[in-house]
Every structure is written in structure tokens, then in C-alpha cells.
FIKEFI-244544 format. One line per 4 residues: number of its first residue (from 1); their letters; for each residue x, y, z of N, C-alpha, C. Coordinates in Angstrom, 2 decimals. Layout:
BEGIN
NUM) a) X/Y/Z/X/Y/Z/X/Y/Z  ...;
//
This chain:
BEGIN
1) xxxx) -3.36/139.09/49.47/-4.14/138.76/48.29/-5.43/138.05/48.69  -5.09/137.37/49.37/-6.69/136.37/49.64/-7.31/137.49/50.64  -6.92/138.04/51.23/-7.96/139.42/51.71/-9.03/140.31/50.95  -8.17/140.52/50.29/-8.96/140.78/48.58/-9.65/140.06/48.32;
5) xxxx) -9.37/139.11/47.92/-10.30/138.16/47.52/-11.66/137.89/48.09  -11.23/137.24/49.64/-12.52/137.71/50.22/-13.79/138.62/50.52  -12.62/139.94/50.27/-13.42/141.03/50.26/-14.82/141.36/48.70  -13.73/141.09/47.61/-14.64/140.89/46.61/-15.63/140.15/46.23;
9) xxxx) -15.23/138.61/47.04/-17.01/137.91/47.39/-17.70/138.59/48.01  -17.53/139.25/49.09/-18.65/139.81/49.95/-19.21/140.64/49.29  -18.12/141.74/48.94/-19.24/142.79/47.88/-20.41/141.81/46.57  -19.51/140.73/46.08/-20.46/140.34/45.11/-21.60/139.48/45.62;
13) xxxx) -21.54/139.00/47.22/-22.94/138.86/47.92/-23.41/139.98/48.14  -22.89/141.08/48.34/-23.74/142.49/48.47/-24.65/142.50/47.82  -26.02/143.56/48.49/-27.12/143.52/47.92/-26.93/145.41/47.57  -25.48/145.62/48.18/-25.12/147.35/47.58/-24.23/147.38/46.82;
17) xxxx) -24.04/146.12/45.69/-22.84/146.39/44.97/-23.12/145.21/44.20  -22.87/143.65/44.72/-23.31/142.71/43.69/-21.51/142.33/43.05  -21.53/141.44/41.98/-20.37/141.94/41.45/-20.35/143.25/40.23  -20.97/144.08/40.40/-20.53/145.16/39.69/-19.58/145.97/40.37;
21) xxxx) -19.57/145.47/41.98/-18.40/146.13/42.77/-17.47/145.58/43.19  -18.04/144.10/43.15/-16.80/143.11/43.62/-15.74/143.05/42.73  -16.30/142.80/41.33/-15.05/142.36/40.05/-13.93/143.53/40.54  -14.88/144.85/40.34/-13.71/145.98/39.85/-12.22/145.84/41.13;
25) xxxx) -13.12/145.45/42.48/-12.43/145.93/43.62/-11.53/145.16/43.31  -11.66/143.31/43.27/-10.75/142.82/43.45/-9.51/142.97/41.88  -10.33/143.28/40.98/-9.53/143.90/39.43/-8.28/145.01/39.89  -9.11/145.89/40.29/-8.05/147.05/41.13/-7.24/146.55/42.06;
29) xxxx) -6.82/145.66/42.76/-6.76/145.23/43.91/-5.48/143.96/43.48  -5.08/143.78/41.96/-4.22/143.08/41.67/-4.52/141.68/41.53  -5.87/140.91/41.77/-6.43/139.95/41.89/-6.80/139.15/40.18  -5.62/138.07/40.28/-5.41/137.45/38.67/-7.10/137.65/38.22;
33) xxxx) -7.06/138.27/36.96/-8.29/139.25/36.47/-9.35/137.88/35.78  -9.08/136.56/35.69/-9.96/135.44/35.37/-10.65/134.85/36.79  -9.15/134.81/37.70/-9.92/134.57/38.83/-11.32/135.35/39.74  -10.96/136.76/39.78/-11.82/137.54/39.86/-13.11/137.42/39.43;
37) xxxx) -12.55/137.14/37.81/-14.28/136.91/37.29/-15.38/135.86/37.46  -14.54/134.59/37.72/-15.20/133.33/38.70/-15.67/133.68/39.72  -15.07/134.07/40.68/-15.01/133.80/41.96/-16.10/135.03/42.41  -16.28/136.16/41.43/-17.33/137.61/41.76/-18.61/136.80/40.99;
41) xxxx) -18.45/136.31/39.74/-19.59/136.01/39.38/-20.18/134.90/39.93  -19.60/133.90/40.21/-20.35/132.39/41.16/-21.19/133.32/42.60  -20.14/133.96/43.03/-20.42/134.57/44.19/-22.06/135.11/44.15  -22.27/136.01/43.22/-23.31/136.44/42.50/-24.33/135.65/42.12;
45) xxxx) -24.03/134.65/41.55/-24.89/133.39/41.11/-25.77/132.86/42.13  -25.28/133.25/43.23/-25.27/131.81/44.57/-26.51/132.56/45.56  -26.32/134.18/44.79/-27.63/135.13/45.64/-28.58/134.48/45.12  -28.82/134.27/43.88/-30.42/133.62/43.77/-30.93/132.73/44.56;
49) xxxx) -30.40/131.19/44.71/-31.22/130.32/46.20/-31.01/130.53/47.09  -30.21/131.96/47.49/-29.96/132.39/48.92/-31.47/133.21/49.31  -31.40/133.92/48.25/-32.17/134.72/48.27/-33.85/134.81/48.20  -33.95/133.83/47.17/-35.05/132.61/47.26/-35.62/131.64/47.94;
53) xxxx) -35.04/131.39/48.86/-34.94/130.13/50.14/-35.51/131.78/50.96  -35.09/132.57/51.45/-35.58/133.75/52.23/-36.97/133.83/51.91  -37.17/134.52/50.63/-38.40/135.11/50.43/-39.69/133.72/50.47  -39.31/132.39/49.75/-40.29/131.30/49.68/-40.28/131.03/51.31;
57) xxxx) -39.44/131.17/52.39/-39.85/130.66/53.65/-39.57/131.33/55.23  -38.44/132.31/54.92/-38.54/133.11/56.07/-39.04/134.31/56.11  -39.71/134.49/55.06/-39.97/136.13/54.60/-41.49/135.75/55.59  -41.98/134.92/55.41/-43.44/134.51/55.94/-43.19/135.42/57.58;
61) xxxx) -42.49/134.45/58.15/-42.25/134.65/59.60/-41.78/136.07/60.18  -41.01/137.04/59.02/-40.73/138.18/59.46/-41.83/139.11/59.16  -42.60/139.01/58.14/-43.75/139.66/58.19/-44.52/140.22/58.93  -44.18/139.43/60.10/-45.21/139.66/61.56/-44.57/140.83/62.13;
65) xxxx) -43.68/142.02/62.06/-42.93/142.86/62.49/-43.43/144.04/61.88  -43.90/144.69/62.14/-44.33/145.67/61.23/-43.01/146.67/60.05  -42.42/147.25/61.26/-41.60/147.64/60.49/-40.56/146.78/59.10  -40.27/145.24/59.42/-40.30/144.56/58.12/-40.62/144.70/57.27;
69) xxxx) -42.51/144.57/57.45/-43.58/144.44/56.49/-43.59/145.61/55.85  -43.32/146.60/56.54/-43.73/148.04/55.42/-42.40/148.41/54.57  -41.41/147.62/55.11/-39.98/147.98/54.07/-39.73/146.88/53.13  -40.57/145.80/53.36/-40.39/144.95/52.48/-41.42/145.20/51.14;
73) xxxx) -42.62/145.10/51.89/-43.79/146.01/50.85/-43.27/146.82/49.66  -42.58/148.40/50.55/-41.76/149.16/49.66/-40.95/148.43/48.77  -39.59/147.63/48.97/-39.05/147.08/47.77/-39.61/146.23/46.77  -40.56/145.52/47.29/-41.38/144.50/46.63/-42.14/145.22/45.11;
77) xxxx) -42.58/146.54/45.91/-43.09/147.56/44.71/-42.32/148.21/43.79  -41.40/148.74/44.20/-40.25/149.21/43.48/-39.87/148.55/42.50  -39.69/147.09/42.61/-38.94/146.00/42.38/-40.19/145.31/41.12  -41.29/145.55/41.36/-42.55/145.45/40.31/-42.80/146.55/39.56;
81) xxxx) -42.87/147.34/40.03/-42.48/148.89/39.02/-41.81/149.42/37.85  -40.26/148.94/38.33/-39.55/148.99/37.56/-39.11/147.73/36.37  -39.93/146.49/36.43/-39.79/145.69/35.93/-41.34/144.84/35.16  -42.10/145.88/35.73/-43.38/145.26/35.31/-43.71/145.49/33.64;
85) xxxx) -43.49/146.31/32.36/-43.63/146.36/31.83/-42.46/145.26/30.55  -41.61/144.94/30.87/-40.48/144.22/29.87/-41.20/142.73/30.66  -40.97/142.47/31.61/-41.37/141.31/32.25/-42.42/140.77/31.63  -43.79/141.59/32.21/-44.86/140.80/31.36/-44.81/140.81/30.19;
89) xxxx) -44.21/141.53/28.88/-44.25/141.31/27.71/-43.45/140.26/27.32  -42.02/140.34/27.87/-41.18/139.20/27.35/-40.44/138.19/28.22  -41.67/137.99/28.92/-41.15/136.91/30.33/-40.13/136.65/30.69  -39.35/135.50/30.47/-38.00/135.14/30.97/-36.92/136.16/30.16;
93) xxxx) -36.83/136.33/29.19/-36.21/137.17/28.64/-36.40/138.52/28.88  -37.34/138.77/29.22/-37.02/140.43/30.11/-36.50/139.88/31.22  -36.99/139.13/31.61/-36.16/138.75/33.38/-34.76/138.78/33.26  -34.15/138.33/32.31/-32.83/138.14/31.71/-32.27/139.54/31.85;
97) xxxx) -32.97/140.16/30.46/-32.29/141.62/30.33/-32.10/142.77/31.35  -33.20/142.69/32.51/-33.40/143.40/33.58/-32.15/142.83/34.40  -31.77/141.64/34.52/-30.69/141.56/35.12/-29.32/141.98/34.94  -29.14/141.75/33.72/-28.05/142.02/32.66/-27.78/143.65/32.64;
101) xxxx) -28.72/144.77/32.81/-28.42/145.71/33.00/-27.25/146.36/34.08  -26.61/146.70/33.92/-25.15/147.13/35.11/-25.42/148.25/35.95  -26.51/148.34/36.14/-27.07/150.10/37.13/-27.41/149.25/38.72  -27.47/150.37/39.09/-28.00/150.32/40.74/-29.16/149.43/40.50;
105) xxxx) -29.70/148.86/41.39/-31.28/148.15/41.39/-31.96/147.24/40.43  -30.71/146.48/39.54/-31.05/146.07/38.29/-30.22/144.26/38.68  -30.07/144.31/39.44/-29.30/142.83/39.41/-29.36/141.62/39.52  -29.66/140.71/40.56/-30.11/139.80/41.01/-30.89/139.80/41.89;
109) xxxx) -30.74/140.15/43.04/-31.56/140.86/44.52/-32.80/141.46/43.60  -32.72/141.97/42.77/-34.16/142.68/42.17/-34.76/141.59/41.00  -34.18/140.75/40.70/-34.82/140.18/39.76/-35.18/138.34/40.65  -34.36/138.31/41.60/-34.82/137.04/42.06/-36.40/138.35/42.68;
113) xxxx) -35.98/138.93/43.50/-38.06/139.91/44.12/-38.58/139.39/43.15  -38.57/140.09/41.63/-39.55/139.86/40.49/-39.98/138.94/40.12  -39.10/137.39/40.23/-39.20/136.17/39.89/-40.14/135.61/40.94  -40.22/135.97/42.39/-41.18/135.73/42.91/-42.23/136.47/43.06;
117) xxxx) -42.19/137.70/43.10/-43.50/138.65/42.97/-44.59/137.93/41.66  -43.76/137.79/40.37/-44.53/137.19/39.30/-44.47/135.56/39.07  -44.20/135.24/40.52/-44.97/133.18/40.30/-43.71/132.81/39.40  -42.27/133.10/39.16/-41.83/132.71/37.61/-41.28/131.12/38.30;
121) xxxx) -41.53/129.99/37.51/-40.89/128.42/37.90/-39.61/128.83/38.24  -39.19/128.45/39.29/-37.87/128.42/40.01/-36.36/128.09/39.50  -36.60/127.30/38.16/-35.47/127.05/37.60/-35.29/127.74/36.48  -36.13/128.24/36.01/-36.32/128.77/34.66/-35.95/130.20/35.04;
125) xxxx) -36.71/130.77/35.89/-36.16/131.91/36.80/-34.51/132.33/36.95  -34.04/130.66/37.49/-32.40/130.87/37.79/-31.78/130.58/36.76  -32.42/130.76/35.55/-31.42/130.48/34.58/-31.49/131.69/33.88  -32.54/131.98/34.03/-32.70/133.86/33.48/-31.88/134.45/33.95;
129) xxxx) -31.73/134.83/35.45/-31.16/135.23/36.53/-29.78/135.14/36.09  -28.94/134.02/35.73/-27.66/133.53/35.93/-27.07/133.98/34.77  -28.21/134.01/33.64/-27.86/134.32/32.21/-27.30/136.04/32.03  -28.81/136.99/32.80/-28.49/137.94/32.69/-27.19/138.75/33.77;
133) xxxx) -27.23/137.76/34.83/-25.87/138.22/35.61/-24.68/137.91/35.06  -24.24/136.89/34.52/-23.17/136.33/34.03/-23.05/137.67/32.92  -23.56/138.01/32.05/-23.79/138.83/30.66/-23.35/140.30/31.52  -23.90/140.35/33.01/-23.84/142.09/33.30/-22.04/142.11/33.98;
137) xxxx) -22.03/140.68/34.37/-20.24/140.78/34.56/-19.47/140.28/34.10  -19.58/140.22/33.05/-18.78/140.24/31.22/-18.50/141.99/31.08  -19.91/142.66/31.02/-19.72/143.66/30.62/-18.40/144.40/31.65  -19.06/144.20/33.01/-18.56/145.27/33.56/-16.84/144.88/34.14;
141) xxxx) -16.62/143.88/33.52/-15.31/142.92/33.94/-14.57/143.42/32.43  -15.28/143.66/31.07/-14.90/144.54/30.02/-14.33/145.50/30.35  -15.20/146.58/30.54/-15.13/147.71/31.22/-14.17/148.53/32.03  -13.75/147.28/33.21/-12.84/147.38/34.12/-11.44/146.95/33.33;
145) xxxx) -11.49/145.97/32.84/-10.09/145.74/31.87/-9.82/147.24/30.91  -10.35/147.38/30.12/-10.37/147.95/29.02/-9.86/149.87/30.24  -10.21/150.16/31.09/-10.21/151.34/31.61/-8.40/151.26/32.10  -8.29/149.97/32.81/-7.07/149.35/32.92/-6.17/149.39/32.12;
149) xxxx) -6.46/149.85/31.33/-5.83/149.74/30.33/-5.31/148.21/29.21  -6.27/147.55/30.03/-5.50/146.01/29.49/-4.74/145.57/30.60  -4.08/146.16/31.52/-3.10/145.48/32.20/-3.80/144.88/33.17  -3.24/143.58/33.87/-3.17/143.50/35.17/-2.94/141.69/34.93;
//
């Protein structure tokens, strides 16, 4: 059991899964279905000043690599692209909803980029952030119950 467990933090530090993959795994996986939802969503939570502490101070220093710089560039754009129109209209609250969305490229990892690509205050940011993650693994912790049939 605590194998599981572990395993489902990691996915919900994943930057290829998040907890939209962690909940289910450890859900599937027999893992008491409240605990799961703590332990995937904190997990999740905890990417933002991980992730933030990177980009405000080591992102500087890797820059100097080229190949870095041009893959970071790429996500950086992507990551403004797909968020540039809700963002600037409804600031923290698009930041929110963009997170809150349950798709590929929509989670935290993309919305802490956005929060710094667009200058957003650092706390106000992580509360957007936390709001719309918490909200996207509700849903998908729904989702996973409800397919479950209810059980577990």
C-alpha cells in the first residue's frame, strides 16, 4: 500500500500527469479514496514554489545552454499562447480557470510558466493556482469515484 502511495505523489509531482494521474492511480490501486485526495492534491499544490523557486532563480543560470534556452523558449510560448487571451481579460481568475481545466497542458506546471511569464504577485498567483488545482482534483477524483462505481 504505501508503494502506491508513493507512487501517486510522484505522478502528482509529475509534470506528465500532475494529480490527474496520481488520484486515479492510487484510486485504482485500493488507496483509502480521501487519503488519496490529500496526499495527490498537496502533492500538486507543493509544484507551485517548487516550480517557482526554479524559474525566479535557476532558470537564469541554465539559460546559458543553448539547447535549454530554445526548449524553454518553446514552452514558455506555448504556455503564453494558450493562456494569453482568458488571462489578460480576467487575470487571476482566468489563471484559476486555466488551471482548473483537467486536459493535458492545463495544470499547474503551465499556469505557475504563465504566472511568471505575466509578472502575476507571487501569492495571489498561488492562490489562483491552488484554487484552480484543488477544483481540477475534485473533478477528476469525481470522476474516478463515480466510474468506480462508488466503491472503494
Amino acid at each position: 500500500m504505501l508503494k502506491y502511495i508513493i507512487i501517486s505523489i510522484l505522478l502528482s509531482l509529475s509534470p506528465f500527469g500532475e494529480a490527474k494521474v496520481g488520484l486515479p492511480y492510487a484510486m485504482l490501486k485500493d488507496v483509502n479514496i480521501y487519503l488519496a485526495f490529500i496526499l495527490c492534491l498537496a502533492a500538486n499544490i507543493l509544484v507551485f514554489p517548487l516550480m517557482y523557486f526554479f524559474l525566479s532563480s535557476l532558470n537564469r543560470y541554465f539559460f546559458r545552454w543553448r539547447p535549454y534556452k530554445k526548449s524553454a523558449v518553446f514552452v514558455a510560448r506555448r504556455a503564453k499562447d494558450g493562456a494569453k487571451k482568458g488571462i489578460h481579460k480576467y487575470g487571476y481568475w482566468g489563471l484559476m480557470f486555466f488551471v482548473m481545466i483537467p486536459l493535458p497542458g492545463s495544470g499547474v506546471y503551465a499556469g505557475t510558466i504563465v504566472s511568471y511569464i505575466f509578472r502575476f504577485q507571487k501569492r495571489k498567483a498561488f492562490i489562483a493556482n491552488s484554487i484552480g488545482i484543488t477544483l481540477s482534483t475534485l473533478i477528476v477524483w469525481g470522476i474516478t469515484l463515480a466510474s468506480m462505481g462508488g466503491n472503494s
